[in-house]
C-alpha positions in Angstrom: -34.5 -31.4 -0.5 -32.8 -31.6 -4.1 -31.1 -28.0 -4.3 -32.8 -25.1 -6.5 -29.9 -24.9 -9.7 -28.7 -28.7 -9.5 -32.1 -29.9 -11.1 -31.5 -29.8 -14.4 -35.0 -29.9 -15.7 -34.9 -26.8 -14.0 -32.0 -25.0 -16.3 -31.3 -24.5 -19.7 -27.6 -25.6 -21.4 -26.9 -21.9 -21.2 -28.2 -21.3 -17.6 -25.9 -24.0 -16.9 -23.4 -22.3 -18.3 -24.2 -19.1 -16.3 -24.4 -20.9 -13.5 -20.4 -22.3 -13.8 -19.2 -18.9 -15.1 -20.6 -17.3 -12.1 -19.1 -20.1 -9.9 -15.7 -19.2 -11.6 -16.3 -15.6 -11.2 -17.0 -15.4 -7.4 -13.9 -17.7 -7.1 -11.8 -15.3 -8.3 -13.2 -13.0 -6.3 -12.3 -15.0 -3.4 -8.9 -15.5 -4.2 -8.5 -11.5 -4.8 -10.1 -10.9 -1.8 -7.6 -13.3 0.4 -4.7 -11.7 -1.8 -5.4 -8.7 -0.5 -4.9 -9.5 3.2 -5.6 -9.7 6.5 -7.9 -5.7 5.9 -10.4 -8.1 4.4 -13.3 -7.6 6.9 -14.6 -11.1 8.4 -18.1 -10.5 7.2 -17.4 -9.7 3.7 -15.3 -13.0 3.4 -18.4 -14.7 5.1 -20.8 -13.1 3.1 -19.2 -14.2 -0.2 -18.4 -17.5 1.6 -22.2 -17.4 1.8 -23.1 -16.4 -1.9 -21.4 -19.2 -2.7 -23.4 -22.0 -0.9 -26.0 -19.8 -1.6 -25.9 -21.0 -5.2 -26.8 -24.2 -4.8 -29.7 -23.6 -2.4 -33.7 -23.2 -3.4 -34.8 -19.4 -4.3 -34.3 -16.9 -0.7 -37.6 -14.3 -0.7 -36.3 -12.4 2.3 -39.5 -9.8 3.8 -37.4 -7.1 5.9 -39.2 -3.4 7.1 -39.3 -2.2 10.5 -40.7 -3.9 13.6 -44.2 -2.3 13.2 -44.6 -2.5 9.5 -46.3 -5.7 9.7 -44.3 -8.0 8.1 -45.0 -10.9 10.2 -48.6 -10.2 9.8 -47.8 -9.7 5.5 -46.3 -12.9 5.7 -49.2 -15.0 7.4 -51.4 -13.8 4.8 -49.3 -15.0 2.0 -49.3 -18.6 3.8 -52.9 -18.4 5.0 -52.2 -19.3 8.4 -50.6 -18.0 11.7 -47.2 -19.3 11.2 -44.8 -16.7 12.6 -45.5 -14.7 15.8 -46.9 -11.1 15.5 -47.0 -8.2 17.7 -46.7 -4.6 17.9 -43.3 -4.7 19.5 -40.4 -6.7 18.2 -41.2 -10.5 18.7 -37.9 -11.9 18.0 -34.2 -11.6 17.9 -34.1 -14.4 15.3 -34.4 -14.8 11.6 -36.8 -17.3 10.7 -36.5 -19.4 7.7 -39.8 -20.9 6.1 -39.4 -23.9 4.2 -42.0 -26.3 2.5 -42.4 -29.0 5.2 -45.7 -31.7 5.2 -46.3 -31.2 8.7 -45.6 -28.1 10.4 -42.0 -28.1 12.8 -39.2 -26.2 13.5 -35.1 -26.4 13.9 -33.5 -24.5 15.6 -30.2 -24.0 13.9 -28.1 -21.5 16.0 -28.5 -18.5 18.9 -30.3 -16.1 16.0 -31.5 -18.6 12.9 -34.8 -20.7 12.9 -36.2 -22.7 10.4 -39.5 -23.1 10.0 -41.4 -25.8 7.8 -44.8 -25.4 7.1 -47.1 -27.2 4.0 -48.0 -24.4 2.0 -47.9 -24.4 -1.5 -45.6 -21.2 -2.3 -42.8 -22.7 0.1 -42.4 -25.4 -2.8 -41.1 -22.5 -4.7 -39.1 -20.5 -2.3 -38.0 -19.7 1.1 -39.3 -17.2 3.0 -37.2 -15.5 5.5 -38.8 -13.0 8.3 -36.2 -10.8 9.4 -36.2 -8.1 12.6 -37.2 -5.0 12.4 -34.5 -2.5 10.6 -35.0 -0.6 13.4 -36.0 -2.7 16.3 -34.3 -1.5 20.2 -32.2 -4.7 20.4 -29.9 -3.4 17.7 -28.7 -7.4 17.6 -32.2 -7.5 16.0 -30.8 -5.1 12.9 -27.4 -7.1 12.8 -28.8 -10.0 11.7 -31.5 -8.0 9.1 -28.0 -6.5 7.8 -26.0 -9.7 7.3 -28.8 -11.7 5.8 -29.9 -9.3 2.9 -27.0 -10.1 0.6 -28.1 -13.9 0.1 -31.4 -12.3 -0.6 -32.5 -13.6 -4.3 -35.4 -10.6 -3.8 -36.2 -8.4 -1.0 -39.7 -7.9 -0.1 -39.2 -4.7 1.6 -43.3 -3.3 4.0 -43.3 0.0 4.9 -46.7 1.1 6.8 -48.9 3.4 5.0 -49.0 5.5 7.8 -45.4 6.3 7.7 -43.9 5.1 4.6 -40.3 5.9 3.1 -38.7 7.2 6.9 -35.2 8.0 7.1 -34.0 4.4 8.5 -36.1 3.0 5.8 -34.4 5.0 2.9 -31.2 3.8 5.0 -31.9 0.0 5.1 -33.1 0.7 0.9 -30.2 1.5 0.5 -27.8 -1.1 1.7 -30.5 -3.6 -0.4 -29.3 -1.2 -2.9 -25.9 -1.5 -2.8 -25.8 -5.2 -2.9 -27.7 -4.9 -6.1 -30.7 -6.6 -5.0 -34.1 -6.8 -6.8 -37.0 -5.1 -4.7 -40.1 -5.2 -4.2 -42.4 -2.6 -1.7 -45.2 -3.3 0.3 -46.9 -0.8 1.5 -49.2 -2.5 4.2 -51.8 -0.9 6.1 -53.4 0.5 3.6 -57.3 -0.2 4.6 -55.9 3.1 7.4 -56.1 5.2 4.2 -59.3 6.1 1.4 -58.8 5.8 -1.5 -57.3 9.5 -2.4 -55.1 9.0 0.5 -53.5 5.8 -1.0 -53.0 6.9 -3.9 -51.1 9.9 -2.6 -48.7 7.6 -0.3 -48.1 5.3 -3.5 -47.5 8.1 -5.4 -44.9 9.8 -2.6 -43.1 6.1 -2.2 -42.7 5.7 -6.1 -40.9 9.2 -6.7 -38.4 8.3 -3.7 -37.6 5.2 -4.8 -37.4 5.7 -8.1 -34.5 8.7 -6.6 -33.3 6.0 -5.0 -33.1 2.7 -7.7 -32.7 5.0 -10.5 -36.3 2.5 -11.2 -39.7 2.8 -10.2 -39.6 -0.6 -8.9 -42.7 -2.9 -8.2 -45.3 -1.4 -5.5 -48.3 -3.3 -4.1 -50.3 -1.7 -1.3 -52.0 -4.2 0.9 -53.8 -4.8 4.2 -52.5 -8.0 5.3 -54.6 -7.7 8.4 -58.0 -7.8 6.1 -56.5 -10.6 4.3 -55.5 -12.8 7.4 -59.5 -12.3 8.2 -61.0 -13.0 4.7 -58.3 -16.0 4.7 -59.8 -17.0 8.0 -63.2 -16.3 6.8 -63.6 -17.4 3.6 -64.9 -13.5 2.7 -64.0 -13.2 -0.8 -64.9 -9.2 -0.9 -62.7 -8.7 2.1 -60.0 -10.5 0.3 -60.0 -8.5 -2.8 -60.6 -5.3 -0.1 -57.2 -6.3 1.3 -55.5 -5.7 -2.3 -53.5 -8.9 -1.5 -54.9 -10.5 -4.4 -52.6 -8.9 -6.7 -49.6 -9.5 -4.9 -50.3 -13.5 -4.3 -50.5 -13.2 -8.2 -46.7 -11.7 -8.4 -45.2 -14.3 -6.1 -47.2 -17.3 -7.9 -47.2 -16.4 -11.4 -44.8 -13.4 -12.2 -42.4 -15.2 -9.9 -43.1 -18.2 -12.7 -39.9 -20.8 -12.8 -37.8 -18.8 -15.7 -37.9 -15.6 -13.5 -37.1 -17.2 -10.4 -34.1 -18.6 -11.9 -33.0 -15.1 -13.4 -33.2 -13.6 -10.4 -31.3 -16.3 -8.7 -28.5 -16.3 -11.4 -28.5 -12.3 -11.1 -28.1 -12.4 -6.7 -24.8 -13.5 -6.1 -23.5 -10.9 -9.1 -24.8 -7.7 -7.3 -22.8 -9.3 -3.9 -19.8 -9.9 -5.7 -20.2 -6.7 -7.7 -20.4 -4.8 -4.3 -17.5 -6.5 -2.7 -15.4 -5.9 -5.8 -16.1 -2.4 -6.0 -15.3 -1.9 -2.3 -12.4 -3.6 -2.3 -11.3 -1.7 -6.0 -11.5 1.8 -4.0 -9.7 0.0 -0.7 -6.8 -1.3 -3.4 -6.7 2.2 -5.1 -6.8 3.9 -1.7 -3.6 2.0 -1.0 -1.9 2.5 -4.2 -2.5 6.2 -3.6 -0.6 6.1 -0.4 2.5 3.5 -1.5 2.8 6.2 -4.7 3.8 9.2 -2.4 6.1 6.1 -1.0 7.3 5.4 -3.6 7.9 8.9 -5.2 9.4 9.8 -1.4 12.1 6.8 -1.8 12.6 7.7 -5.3 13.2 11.0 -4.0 15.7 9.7 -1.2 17.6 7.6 -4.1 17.6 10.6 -6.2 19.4 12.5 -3.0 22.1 9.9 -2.7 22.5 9.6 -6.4 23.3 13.5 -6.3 25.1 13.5 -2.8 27.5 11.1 -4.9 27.8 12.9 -8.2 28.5 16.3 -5.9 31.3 14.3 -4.0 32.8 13.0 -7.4 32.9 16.2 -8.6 34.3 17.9 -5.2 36.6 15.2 -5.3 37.9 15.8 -8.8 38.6 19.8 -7.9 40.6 18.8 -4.9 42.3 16.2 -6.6 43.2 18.6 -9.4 44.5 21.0 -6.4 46.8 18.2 -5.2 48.2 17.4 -8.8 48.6 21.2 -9.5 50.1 21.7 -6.0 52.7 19.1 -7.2 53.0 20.0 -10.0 54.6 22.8 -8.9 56.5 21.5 -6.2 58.3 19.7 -9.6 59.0 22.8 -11.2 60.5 24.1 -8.3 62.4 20.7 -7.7 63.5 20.9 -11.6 64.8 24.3 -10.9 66.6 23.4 -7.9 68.7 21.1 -9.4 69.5 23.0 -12.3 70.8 25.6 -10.7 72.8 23.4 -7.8 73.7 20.3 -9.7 76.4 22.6 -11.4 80.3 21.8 -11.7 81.0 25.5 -10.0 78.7 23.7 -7.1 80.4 20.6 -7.0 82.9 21.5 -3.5 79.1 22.1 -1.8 77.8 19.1 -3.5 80.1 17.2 -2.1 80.9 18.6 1.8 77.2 20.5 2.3 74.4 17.9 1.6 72.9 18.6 5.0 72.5 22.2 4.1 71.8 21.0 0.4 68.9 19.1 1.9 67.8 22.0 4.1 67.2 24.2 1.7 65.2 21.7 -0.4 63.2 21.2 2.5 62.8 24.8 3.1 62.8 26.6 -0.7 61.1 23.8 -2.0 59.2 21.5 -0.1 58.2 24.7 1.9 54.4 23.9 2.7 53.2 21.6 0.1 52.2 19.1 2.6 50.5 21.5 4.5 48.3 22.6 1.0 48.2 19.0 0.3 46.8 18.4 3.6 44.4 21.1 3.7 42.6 20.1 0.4 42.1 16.5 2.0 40.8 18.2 4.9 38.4 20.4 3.3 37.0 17.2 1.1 36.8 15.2 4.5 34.9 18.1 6.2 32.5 18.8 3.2 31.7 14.7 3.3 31.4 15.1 6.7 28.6 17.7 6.4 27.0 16.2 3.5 26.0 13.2 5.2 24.1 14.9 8.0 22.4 17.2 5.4 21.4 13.6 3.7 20.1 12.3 7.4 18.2 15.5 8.1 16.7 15.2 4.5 15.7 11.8 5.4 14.2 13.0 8.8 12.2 16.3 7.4 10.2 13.6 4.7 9.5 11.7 7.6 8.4 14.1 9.7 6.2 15.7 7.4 5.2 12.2 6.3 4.5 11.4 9.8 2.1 14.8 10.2 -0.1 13.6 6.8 -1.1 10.7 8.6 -2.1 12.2 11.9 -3.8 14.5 9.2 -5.6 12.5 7.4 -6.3 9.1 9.9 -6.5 5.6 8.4 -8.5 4.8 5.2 -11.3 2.6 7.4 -11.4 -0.8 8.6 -10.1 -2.1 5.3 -6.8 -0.6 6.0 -6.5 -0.3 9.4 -3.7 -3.2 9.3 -1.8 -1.9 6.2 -1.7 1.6 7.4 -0.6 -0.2 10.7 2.3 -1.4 9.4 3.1 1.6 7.5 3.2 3.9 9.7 5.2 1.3 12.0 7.5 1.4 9.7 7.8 4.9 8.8 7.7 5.3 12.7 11.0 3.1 13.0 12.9 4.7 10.3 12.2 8.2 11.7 13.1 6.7 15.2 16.9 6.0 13.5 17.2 9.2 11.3 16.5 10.8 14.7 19.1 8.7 16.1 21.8 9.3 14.3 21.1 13.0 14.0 21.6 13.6 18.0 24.2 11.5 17.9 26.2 12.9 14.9 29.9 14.3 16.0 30.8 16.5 13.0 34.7 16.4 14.6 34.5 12.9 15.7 33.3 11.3 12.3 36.2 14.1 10.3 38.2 13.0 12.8 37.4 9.3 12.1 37.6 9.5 7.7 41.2 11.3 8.4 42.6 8.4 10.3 41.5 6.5 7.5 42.7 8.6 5.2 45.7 8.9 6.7 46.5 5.2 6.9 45.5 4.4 3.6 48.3 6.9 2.6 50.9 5.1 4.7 50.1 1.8 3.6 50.1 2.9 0.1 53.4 4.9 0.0 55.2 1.7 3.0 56.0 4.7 5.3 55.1 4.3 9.4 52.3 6.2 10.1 52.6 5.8 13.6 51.1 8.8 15.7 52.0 11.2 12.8 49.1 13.2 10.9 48.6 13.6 6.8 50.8 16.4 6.7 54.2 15.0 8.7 53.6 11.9 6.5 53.4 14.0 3.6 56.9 16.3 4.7 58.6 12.4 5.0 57.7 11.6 1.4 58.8 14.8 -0.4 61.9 15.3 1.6 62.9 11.6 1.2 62.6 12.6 -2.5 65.2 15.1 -2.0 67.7 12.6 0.1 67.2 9.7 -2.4 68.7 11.8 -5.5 71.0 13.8 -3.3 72.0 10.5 -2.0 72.6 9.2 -5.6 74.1 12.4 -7.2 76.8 11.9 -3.8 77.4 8.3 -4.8 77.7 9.1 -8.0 80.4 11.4 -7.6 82.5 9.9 -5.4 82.7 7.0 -6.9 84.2 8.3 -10.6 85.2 11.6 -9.1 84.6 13.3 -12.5 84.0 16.8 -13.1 82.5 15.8 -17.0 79.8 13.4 -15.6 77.8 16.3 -13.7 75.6 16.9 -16.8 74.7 13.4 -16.9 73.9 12.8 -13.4 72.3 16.1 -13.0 69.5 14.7 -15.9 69.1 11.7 -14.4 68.2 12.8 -10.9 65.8 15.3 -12.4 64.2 12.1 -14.4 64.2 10.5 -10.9 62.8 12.9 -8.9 60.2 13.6 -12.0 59.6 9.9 -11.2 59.2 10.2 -7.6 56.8 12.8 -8.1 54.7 10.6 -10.5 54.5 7.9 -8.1 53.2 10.1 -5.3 51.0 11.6 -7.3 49.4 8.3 -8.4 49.5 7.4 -5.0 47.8 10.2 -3.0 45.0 10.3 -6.3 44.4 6.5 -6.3 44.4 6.7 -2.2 42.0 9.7 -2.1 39.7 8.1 -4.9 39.7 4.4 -3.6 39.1 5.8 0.3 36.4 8.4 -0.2 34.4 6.2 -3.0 34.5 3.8 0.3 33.7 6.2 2.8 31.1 7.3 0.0 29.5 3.8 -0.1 29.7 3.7 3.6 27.0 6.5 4.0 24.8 5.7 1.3 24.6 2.1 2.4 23.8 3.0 6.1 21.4 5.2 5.2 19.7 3.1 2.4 20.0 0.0 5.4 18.3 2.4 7.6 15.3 3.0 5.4 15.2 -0.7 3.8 12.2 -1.9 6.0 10.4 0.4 4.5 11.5 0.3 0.9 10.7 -3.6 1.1 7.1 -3.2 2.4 6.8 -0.2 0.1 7.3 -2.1 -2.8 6.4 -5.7 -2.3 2.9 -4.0 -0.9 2.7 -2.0 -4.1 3.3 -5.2 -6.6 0.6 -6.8 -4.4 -1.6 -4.6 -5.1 -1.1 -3.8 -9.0 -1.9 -7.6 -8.8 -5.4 -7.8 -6.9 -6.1 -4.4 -8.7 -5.8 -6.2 -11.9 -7.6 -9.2 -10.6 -10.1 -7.2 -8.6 -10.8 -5.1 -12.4 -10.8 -8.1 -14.2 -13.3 -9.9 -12.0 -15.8 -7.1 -12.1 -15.9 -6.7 -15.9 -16.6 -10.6 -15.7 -19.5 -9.6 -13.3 -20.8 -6.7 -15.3 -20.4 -9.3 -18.8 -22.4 -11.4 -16.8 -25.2 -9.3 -15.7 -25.8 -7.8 -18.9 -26.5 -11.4 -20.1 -28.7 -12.2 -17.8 -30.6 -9.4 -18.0 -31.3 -9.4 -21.8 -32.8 -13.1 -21.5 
């Protein structure tokens, strides 16, 4: 059978248009849809898949209701004969497709589809699809009524006039609803009612669909049991008795070749609309979640940014405390040799340096290194500290982090997966905060940076370290200060034996030791600066390692998305363009 929209005698140029701009439009659809991941729920990717095909295919009147509406008994009467089976219980768990056939047969084409082919005339128009009942006790019936309304291209919905407009009915309306499908209700049994009684059901199934479509749509109350008899019959009174008269007339002639093809351009725009605005709140769902991410790891960054602007600035008071603590050690130095680099000194110079050197040791080195020491310590500790403050940080976000999402539960079956991983994720990094929280050993990591510290200081000033701490390493270094210039002022003397030169030397081992000073000085600053901006790094970058995981899904999920949100919006103002189009002609 040639397909419904390929004849072209059938379509104008600018239906064929439509047609291709709708083709484009539920192809980008598609490829948001498979952008946006594995969440993408099988039978909304086969539904579209569907819509697609659908396309192509002659015009789908689906007839859905509950099992004892009488749609099987509705639909007989439209064909004039006894083509599907009917019954007051449910008679099938398959949908039957009726196509236009010259002699009746039937295919079956899986476990829960049937096609029927029969010669009437108003199958040359359409297929007619007889669904379960909505609420039939094999709920596979239902299933099936479910997944086959969104290739609907209009909905023939029979409710009985004894019951009309029940709860699972306004239920099942609304789903037809949602996929922005044209409808159409029958209400059937209506030779059960007078006249004043019909009326008063029509009436009471307008005003709740009307609530419900925002529309009073089309209503035609019918007895498709008198009509199956005046068909059989040949009873013309019966058959306008059944009212079925004027809805034959719909499906013939209102349903004319123009409106058919509207309504077919119009179907697969309410599915894609639907799936587009699903997925739209899914994707902004997400983005909701990934910006609390996001602000939480901005946060984190913020912390470490801080943690290293306090340490910079800790670092420059203690570093100021070493230069003034030297500083002073100078002036005392200066001092010392003013007042013993003197000619009335010059028998002590001469047979006393050990006591010379002594007394430099005790007056003026004193406990420099042990200040000097203490200031390093006291920087070491406070680093020490800070970084388990910065892992606890980490730790308490995650924690209450972790307590949202037992909170709140995942978004749905669209993001069971990416919570999944999210929370796997957020899981993992709390794991390792713990980790290294119950593991932490304030003395053992202080312990740890002062080794350090301490051999960057003897590899930067040549001295052994050996088993020595900061402050014996230190006490070397300023007393070999004093024995290099005592050692030169000795020298010195000796070897010219001049009372006249003692001015001279006595300025040039003050520039010296000024010197020496300088250099350590230099030294221990450069030392302290180079090892802590290490040691600074060091933390930072295990903690920023610890959380990467997350960071990564964090923000390659949230580009994603900005992505198929922009695609998804795009897509749907395409569909609504569309739609308001079609619905003008």
């Amino acid at each position: 059978m040639t397909p419904f929209l390929t004849r072209r005698t059938l379509l104008t140029g600018r239906q064929e248009a439509l047609l291709e701009e709708i083709r484009a439009a539920l192809a980008a659809l598609r490829t948001a849809l498979h952008r946006f991941g594995v969440d993408v729920a099988p039978g909304d990717m086969r539904i579209l898949d569907d819509t697609i095909t659908h396309l192509d295919e002659l015009f789908l009147l689906v007839v859905a209701g509950e099992y004892n509406s009488g749609k099987s008994s509705f639909i007989n009467a439209l064909l004039g004969a006894p083509v599907v089976a009917e019954g007051v219980t449910p008679t099938t768990d398959r949908i039957t497709i009726l196509r236009y056939g010259d002699t009746p047969g039937e295919t079956v084409s899986s476990a829960f589809l049937v096609e029927h082919r029969f010669p009437a005339e108003v199958l040359r128009r359409m297929a007619i699809v007889d669904t379960p009942g909505t609420n039939a006790i094999i709920r596979r019936h239902e299933e099936l009524t479910h997944n086959f309304i969104p290739r609907a291209d209009l909905v023939l919905f029979v409710t009985s006039a004894g019951q009309p407009f029940s709860a699972s009915e306004r239920a099942f309306l609304e789903l037809i609803r949602d996929w922005g499908k044209k409808v159409v209700l029958i209400i059937n049994k209506a030779d059960l009612l007078d006249d004043a009684g019909l009326a008063e059901v029509v009436a009471f199934v307008g005003r709740h669909a009307e609530d419900l479509f925002g529309m009073r749509p089309r209503i035609f109350p019918v007895s498709a049991r008198l009509a199956r008899q005046a068909r059989d019959t040949d009873d013309q009174a019966l058959w306008e008795a059944s009212r079925f008269p004027a809805v034959e007339q719909y499906i013939v002639t209102t349903l004319d070749e123009e409106e058919r093809v509207r309504l077919k351009l119009l179907s697969p725009l309410g599915v894609a609309r639907r799936l587009a605005e699903r997925y739209l709140l899914a994707v902004e769902d997400r983005l909701s979640a990934l910006r609390e991410d996001v602000a939480a790891i901005d946060n984190i960054e913020r912390q470490l940014d801080l943690f290293r602007r306090d340490l910079t600035e800790d670092f420059e008071r203690h570093r100021a405390e070493v230069a003034n603590i030297l500083n002073e050690f100078e002036l005392r130095g200066i001092r010392f040799f003013d007042e013993t680099i003197r000619v009335s000194n010059l028998f002590n110079l001469v047979r006393h340096q050990q006591e010379i050197s002594e007394a430099f040791a005790r007056d003026i080195v004193a406990d420099v290194p042990q200040q000097i020491e203490a200031r390093l310590q006291a920087l070491i500790d406070w680093m020490v500290e800070k970084n388990l403050r910065m892992w606890q940080g980490v730790m308490d976000y995650l924690r209450r982090e972790r307590a949202v999402q037992q909170r709140s539960g995942l978004i749905g079956e669209i993001g069971a997966t990416f919570e999944y991983n999210r929370a796997a994720l957020i899981e993992s990094v709390a794991r390792e905060a713990e980790k290294v929280i119950a593991t932490y050993d304030r003395e053992a990591e202080a312990q740890a940076l002062t080794a350090e510290v301490q051999a960057a200081i003897a590899g930067s000033t040549l001295v052994g370290a050996g088993a020595v701490g900061i402050g014996t390493l230190l006490v070397l270094l300023l007393h070999g200060a004093m024995l290099d210039v005592t050692g030169v002022l000795v020298a010195g003397l000796l070897a010219v034996g001049g009372l006249y030169l003692i001015p001279n030397k006595r300025r040039q081992i003050k520039r010296q030791f000024h010197q020496r000073v300088a250099d350590l000085r230099e030294t221990l600053a450069e030392t302290m600066e180079r090892q802590f901006n290490t040691e600074c790094d060091r933390m930072i970058t295990r903690i920023r390692d610890a959380i990467e995981p997350y960071t990564r899904f964090v923000y390659a999920q949230h580009e994603l998305l900005l992505t198929t949100q922009r695609d998804l919006s795009d897509t749907e103002a395409e569909i609504s363009r569309l739609q308001a189009e079609i619905e003008r002609r």
